[in-house]
N, C-alpha and C positions, 0 to 999 in steps of 0.2 A: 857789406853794408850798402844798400842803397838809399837814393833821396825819391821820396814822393813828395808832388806839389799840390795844394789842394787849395779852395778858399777857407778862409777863416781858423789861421792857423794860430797855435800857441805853441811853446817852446818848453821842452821837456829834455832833462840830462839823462846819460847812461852814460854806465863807463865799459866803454870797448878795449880792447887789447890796443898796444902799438901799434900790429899792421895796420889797424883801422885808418890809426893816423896819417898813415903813412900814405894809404889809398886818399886821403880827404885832402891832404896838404899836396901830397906829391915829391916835397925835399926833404934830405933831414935837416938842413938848415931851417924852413918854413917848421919844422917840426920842433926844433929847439924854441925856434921865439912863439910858436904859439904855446911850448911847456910852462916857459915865462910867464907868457903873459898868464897863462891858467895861476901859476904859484903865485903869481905878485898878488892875481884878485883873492885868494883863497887864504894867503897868510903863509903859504906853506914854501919852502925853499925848493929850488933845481939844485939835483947833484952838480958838481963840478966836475967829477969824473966819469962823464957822462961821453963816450966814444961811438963809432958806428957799429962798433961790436956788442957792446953793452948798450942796458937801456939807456932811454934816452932823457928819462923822468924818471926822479927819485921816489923810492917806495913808499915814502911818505906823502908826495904829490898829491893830490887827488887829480885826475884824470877823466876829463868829464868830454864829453861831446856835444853839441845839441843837437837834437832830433824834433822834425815837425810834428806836431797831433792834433789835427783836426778838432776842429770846437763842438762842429756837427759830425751825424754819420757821414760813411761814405755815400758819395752823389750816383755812386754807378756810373757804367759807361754811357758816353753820348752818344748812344747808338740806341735803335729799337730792332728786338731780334724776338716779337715776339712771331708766332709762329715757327723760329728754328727750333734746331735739336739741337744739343752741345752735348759733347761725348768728354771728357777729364778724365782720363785715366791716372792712375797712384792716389786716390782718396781712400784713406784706414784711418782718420779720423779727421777733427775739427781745429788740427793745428798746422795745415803744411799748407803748401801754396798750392797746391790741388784744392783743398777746399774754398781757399778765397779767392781763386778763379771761378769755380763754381757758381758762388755766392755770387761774382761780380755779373755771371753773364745768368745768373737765376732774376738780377736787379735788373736788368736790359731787357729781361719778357721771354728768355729762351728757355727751354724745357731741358732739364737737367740729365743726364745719362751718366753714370760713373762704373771704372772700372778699377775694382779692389783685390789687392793682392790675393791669393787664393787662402794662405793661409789665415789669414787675418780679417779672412769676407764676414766668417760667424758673428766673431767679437761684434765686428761696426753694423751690420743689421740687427743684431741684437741692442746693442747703445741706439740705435738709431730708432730703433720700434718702440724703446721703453722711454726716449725725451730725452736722453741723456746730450743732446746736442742740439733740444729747442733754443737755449738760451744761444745759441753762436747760427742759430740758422733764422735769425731776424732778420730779414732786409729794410732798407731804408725807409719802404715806407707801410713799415708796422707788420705786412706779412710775414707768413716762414715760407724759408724758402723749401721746397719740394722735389725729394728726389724722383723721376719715376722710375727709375732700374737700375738695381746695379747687378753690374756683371762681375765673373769672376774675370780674374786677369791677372797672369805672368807674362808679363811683356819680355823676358828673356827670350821667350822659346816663342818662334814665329808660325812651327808646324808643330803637330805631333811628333815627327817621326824627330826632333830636335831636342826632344824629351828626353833624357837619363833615365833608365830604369827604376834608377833608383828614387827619383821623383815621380817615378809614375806613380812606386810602390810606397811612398811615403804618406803616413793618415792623415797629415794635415791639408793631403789635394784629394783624400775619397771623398766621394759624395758631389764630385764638381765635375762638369765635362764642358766641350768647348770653351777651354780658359787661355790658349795660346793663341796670337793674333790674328792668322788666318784663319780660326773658326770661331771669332767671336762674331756673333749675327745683331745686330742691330738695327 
């Protein structure tokens, strides 16, 4: 779980697992009085037989975190990178941190490059040519952002010759060449 800080924030709950907790607080003692404090405001009781082995909040708890949300979009970086390139590799669709790195440095003014898994290249050039990810490729201010290339890309295998046979000879990588990292041209 990380924290982002932005302007104009409002406060939104989710309920994460313990470790979260555990990451947020740091002790299990900080961790017991903030279960408290969560059951006292919610109505709901703390186990009593709540050990370091066991949980540490009772099943009935609710278990809530806050998390920041922005009021507005995101501002993009404070940087101008229009005229670069930006290269993202691991983008196969519109939900990982490939894509909103992407997005972040497409809002900065930089020209997009991505590099998708080989097998999974079809799928997202296809979702990608029919719209199916205009709605997530808005940038802040009102445009879409614009891929200009994506390449194939197994970032396992650095050469060919680092290939397995049996990847070479599997159908989900025909049809693709230079997809290993030193021969992807850009």
């Amino acid at each position: 779980m990380g924290a982002y800080a932005t302007t104009g924030m409002q406060m939104i709950a989710t309920r994460p697992s313990i470790p979260a907790y555990r990451q947020i607080l740091g002790s299990t003692s900080a961790l017991s009085a903030f279960g408290r404090s969560i059951c006292s405001r919610t109505g709901f009781a703390i186990s009593s037989k709540a050990t370091s082995a066991g949980p540490l909040v009772s099943s009935n708890c609710k278990r809530v975190v806050v998390r920041a949300m922005s009021q507005r979009g995101a501002q993009g970086l404070p940087i101008d990178l229009t005229g670069k390139r930006a290269f993202i590799a691991g983008v196969a669709d519109d939900n990982g941190y490939g894509w909103a790195i992407a997005k972040a440095l497409a809002a900065a003014g930089a020209e997009i490059l991505v590099g998708t898994w080989v097998p999974a290249l079809n799928i997202f050039e296809t979702s990608l040519r029919r719209g199916k990810f205009d709605e997530s490729r808005k940038l802040p201010d009102g445009s879409l952002m614009e891929i200009a290339k994506v390449y194939p890309l197994d970032a396992v295998y650095d050469t060919p010759e680092d290939v397995p046979e049996d990847v070479k000879a599997n159908k989900r990588y025909a049809g693709a060449s230079n997809w290993t990292v030193k021969l992807l041209r850009l």
